[in-house]
N, C-alpha and C positions, 0 to 999 in steps of 0.2 A: 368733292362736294358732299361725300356720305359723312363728314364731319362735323359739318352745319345743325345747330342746332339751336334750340330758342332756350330765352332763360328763365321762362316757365309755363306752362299749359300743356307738357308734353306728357304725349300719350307713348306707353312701353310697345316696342318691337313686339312682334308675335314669336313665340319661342318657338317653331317649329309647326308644330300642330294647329287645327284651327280652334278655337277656343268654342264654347259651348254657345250655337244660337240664342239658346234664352237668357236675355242678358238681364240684369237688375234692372229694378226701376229707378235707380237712382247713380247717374253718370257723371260723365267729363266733371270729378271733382273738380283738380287741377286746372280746369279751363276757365271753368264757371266762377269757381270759389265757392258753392255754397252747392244744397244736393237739391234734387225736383222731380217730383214722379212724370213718368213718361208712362206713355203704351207701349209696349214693348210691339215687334215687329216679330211678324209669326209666321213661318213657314208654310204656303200653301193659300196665305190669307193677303188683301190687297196691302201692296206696297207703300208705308208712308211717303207721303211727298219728301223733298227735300230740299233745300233754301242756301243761299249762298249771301255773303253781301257784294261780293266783286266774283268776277269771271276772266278768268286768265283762257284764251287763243276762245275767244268768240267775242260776239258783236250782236247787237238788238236786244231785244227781248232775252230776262234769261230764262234757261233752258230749263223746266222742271218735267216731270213723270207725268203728265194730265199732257203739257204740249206734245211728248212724244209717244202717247199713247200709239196702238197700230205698229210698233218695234222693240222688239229687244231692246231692252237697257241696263248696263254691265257698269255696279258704280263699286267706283274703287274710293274706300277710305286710307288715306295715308300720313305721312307727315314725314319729314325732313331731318327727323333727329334719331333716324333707323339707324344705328353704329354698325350694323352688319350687314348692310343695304339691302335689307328682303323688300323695302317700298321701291326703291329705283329700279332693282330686278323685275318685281310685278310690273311697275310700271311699263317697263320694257315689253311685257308681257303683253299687255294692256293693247300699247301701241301696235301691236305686232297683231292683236287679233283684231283692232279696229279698222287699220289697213285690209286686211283681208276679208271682213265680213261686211264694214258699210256699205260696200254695193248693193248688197242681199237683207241691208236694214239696220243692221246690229248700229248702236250709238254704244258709247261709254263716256260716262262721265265721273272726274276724280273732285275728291270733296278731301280737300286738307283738311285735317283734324287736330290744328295746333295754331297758336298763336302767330301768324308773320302779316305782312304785309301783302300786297297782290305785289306787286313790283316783285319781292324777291318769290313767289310763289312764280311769276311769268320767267325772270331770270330761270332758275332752275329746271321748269318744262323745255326754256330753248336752248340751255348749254344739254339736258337729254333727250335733244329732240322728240318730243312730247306734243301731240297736236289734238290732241280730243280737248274738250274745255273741263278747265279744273274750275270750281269754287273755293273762296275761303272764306273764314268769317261765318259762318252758317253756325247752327246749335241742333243738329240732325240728332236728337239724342234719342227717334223712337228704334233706331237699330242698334242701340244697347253695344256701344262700340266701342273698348274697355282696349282693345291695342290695334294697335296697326303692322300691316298691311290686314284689310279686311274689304273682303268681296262680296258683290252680294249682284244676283241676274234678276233684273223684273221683264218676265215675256212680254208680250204683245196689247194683253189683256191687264197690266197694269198688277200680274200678282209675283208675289216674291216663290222663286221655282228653286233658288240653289244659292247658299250663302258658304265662304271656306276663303283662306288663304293662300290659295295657291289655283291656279288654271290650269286645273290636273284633268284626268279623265272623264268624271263625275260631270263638270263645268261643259265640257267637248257635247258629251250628251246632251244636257239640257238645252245647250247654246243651239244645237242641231234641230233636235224638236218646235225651241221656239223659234229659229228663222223658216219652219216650214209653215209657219200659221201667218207667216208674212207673203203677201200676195203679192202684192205690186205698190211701190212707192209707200209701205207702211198703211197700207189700205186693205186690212184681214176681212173687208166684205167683198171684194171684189169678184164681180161674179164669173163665174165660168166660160161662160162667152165670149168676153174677154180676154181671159189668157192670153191667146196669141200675141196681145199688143204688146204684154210683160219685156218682149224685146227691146222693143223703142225706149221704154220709159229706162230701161238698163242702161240705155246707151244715152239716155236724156237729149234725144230726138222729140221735145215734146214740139212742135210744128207738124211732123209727121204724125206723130201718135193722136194731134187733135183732128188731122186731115180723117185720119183710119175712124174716129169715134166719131165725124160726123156722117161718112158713111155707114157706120154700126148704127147712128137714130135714124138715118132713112130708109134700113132694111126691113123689111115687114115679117122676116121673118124672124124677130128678134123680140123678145117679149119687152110690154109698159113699163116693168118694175126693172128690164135693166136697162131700156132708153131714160128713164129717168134718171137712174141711178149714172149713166154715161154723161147725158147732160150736166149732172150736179159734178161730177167727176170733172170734164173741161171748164166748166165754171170757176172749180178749185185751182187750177193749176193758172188760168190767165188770172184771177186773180192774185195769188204767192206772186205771181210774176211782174204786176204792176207794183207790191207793196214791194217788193226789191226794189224796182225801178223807184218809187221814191225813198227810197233807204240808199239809193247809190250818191241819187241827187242831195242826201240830207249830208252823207259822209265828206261827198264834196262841198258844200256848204262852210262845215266846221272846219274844213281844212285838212282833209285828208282823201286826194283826189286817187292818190296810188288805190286805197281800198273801191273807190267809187265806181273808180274804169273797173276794175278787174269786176266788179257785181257786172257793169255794162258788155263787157265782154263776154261774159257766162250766158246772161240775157242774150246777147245776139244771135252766141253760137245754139242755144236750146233751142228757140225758137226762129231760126234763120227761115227767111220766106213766109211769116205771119206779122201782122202786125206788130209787137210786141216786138218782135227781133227789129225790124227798121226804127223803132223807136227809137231801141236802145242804139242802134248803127247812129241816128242823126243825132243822139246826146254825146256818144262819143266824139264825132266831129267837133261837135260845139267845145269837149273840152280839150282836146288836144291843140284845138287852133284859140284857146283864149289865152291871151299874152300874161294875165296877172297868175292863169296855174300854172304858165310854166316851171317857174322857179318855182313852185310847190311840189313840183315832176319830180326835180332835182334834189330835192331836199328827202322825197321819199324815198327816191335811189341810191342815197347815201342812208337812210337809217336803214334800208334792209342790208345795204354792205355790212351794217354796224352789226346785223342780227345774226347775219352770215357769220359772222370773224367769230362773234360769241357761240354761237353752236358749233362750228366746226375747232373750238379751245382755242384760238387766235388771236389771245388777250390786246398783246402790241394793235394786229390791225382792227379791233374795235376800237380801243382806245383812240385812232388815229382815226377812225370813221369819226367816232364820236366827238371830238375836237374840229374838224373840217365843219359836221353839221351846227355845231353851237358856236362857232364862226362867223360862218356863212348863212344861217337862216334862223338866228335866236329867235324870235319870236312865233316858230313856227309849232303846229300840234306837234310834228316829231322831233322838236326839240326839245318841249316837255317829255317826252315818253322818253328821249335818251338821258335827258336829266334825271329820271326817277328810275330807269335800269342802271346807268353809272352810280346813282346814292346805295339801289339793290347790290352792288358788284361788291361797292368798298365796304358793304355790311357785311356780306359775308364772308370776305376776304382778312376782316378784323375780327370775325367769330373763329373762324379756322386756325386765325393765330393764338386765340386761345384754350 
């Protein structure tokens, strides 16, 4: 796959070293076709937002630097037509400190920085298993980003602490520093009295954790400013948890029940023994026992077979997934999405040929 590459917008591999943070005011020739002053992004100084047109391995709303304010955010510029693979290496990188640090807050988000498509921007995150959500299509040009692989950390508090091409030891430090200003669930006010509950919310026991904060507003001896701040704190989290709950409903709607149980099922298990959890327990009844999603079950359990085959390089049995589903349930959402990963597959399987 390090062979892939577009046939024009592309930004040069990093030579080794990381290139100078102060970038020009005037970028992504190549991409753009024409030059534009930007503000440059300054070490120390708040982090420019940053914009995608599609988002490959998320759903909802998309993800920017204001929504995940209260966490470390680790964005990786890349692109596809690395000939010595330092983006897919990083990447690997990427994926490797995002498994290990999201529990503790850390998000990373990858921002292609070249001309494709999402379909083959998705292909390629799942043939390198790749799970944090990438953007493409974006004109991110206030961070002066002249090659790729290029990294950049914005802590907690939305500033830019550490930019470099490589998640060396410099990156290890900062990364350290800013998940210590992360409290509980990406919530840098949380107050001290509190702490203890930091378990529950780790283990996303929130049922338990709301039982523990209604006993913390009826203890007297617990100050106004943090019953309040407890009260708005449980407020927060049943509500997240009802907009899931109709974000499971909406998924299943358009026809994609596989994503909608699994929202229903995260819901049950967080909040088992609250309202909220029996909710979500009697939606999923309702969908498991309605005759018309069944065959939608079935059609999702053959595209994730198709996902499987393709990440684990099992060309034959995607193809053979993917043939069964565009068979047996054409008109269905995951036969569009196999549709438009099979058109990604033979793109870049006729790039590589040449």
């Amino acid at each position: 796959m390090s062979g892939m590459s577009t046939s024009d917008g592309n930004l040069p591999a990093a030579p080794g070293g990381a290139a100078s943070f102060a970038a020009s005011a005037f970028l992504f020739l190549a991409a753009c076709g024409s030059a534009f002053a930007v503000e440059e992004a300054i070490p120390g100084g708040k982090a420019p937002e940053i914009s995608a047109a599609a988002w490959a391995n998320h759903s909802g709303d998309p993800p920017t630097l204001a929504s995940l304010r209260g966490r470390p955010v680790l964005l990786v510029f890349w692109g596809m037509n690395c000939q010595v693979c330092l983006c897919r290496d990083q990447l690997r990188k990427c994926e490797t400190a995002y498994r290990k640090h999201r529990p503790q807050g850390l998000e990373v988000l990858g921002l292609h920085a070249q001309e494709a498509g999402n379909e083959v921007v998705d292909l390629y995150a799942l043939k390198n298993d790749i799970t944090f959500p990438i953007g493409s299509g974006g004109y991110n040009t206030a961070y002066g980003v002249t090659q790729v692989p290029r990294l950049f950390l914005v802590d907690s508090e939305g500033i830019l602490v550490w930019d470099g091409d490589d998640l060396g030891g410099e990156f290890q430090k900062k990364l350290a520093e800013s998940l210590k200003s992360v409290d509980f669930m990406g919530e840098t006010r949380f107050p001290k009295a509190m702490k203890p509950m930091a378990g529950l919310a780790a283990q996303r026991k929130f049922s338990k954790l709301i039982d523990r904060i209604i006993d913390f507003m009826a203890d007297p001896k617990q100050s106004a400013d943090d019953k309040k701040f407890a009260g708005e704190f449980k407020k927060r989290l049943e509500e997240t948890a009802e907009r899931d709950l109709n974000r499971a409903d909406g998924a299943i709607r358009i026809g994609d029940p596989a994503k909608g149980l699994a929202t229903l099922e995260r819901i049950s298990a967080e909040f088992k023994d609250h309202p909220l959890g029996r909710k979500a327990d009697i939606r999923i009844k309702e969908v498991r026992e309605d005759k018309e999603i069944k065959p939608l079950m079935k059609a999702a359990e053959t595209y994730k077979r198709f996902r499987d085959c393709i990440r684990a390089g099992d060309s034959r049995g995607a193809r053979a997934a993917a043939d069964l589903l565009l068979k047996a349930f054409p008109d269905t959402l995951y036969a569009r999405r196999t549709r438009d990963l099979v058109a990604a597959f033979d793109k870049v399987a006729e790039t590589d040929k040449r």
